[in-house]
N, C-alpha and C positions, 0 to 999 in steps of 0.2 A: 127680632129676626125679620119682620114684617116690612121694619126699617130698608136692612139692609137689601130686602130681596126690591125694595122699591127703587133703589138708587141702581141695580143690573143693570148691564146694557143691554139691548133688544137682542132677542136668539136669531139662530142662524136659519129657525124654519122656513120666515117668512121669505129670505132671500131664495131658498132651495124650490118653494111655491113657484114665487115668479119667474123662475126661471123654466122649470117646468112648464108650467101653465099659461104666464103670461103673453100677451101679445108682443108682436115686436114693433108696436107703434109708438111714438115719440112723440112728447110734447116739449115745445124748446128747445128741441134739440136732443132733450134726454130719455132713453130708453126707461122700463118701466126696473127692468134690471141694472143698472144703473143707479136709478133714484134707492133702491132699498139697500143695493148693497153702500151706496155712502151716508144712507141714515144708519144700517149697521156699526157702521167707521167710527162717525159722528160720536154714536153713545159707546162703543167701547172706550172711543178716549176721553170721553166726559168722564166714563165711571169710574177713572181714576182715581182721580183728585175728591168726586163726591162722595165715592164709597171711602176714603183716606177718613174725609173731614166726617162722615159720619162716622164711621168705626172711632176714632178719635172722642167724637163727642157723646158716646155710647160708654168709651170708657170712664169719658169722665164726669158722666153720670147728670151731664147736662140735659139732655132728652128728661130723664126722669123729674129734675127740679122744675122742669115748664110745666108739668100738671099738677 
């Protein structure tokens, strides 16, 4: 389980924070809301595919053969 909850994509807190709280200064051009909510983006579509291939290799019992 430890697995899978590693491979999640980032919650939705940290964007809700900075929005709230954050400043509305920019570096580069990019707000501070901005930058978390595209690292939000970012790992939900990672956790695809990583959460796929681990569920997958969870099933297939390969995690367990490496120790």
């Amino acid at each position: 389980m430890f697995v899978l909850e590693c491979a999640a994509p980032a919650a939705i807190t940290p964007l809700i924070l900075v929005i709230e709280m954050g400043s509305d200064r920019s570096v580069g051009g990019v707000t501070a809301p901005e930058y978390v909510s595209a690292a939000v983006l970012t790992t939900t579509l990672a956790s695809v595919p990583v959460l796929t291939g681990g569920i997958a290799a969870l099933e297939a019992d390969l995690v367990g053969s490496l120790l």
